[in-house]
Steps between C-alpha positions, in 0.01 A plus 500: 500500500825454317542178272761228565698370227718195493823468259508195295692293770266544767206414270714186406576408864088532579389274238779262542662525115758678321557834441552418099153322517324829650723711275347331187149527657548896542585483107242311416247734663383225805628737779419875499851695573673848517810519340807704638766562281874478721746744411841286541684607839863393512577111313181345360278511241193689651177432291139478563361376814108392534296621849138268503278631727379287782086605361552366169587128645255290577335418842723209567805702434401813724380257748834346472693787509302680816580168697840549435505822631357411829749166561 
């Protein structure tokens, strides 16, 4: 079974924060992330984008994120 990952905006949207907030969690080593690096495609800066994956949240946040699926 393939894993699901969320960016840092959807993760923010689920828990009902900020993106800085779970941006300075990933640094801080709370969430468990893959990062991407973005190769700059026309005006932009490109940079590094995170991916969390939907098994390292915990049950209230997969829980969360399944009923979302289904509404």
């Amino acid at each position: 079974m393939e894993e699901t990952y969320l960016t840092v905006k959807e993760l923010a949207d689920l828990k009902g924060c900020t993106e800085r907030y779970i941006q300075k969690r990933i640094l801080e080593g709370f969430f468990v992330c893959e990062q991407i690096e973005v190769k700059q495609q026309g005006p932009g800066r490109g940079g590094i984008q995170y991916r969390i994956p939907i098994g390292a949240l915990d049950k209230k946040l997969q829980s969360r994120f399944k009923r979302r699926l289904t509404a």
